[in-house]
N, C-alpha and C positions, 0 to 999 in steps of 0.2 A: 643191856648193851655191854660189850666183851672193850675192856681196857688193851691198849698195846702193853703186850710183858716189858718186863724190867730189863735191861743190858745185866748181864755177865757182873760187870762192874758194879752195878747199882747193890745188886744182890749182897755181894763180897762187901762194898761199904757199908751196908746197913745191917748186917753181920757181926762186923768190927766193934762199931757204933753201940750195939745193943749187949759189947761186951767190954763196953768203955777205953774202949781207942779210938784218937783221937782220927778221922777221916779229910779234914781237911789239909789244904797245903800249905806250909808252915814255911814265912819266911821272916825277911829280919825284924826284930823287934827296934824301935826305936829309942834311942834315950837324950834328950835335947837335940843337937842337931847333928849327933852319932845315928851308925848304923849300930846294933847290938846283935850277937850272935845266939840263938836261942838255945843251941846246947853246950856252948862254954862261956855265954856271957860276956866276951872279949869286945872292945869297943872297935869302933872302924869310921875311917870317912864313909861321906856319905855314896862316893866314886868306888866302893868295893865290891868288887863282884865274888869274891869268897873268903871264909877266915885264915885270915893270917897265921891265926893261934891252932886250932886244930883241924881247918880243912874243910868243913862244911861249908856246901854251898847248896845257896836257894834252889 
């Protein structure tokens, strides 16, 4: 019995993946009852929708 193929996408993640990047979607990390920014680590209410500090957002 023949499987439905993979999406485009699928393919490209599992790619990534098997060359140790990370595939998922990365957003804030928490620390007590801050938001934390996962690539400058800058703390935030829990109301923020992007870093203050350098600009990423989820």
């Amino acid at each position: 019995m023949a499987s439905a193929p993979q999406s485009g996408d699928d393919v490209f993640d599992q790619f990534l993946a098997d060359r140790g990047h990370e595939t998922e979607p990365v957003g804030w990390d928490r620390s007590y009852n801050k938001l934390q920014c996962p690539d400058c680590m800058a703390l935030h209410d829990e109301s923020a929708d992007t870093c203050g500090v350098c600009g990423w957002e989820p």
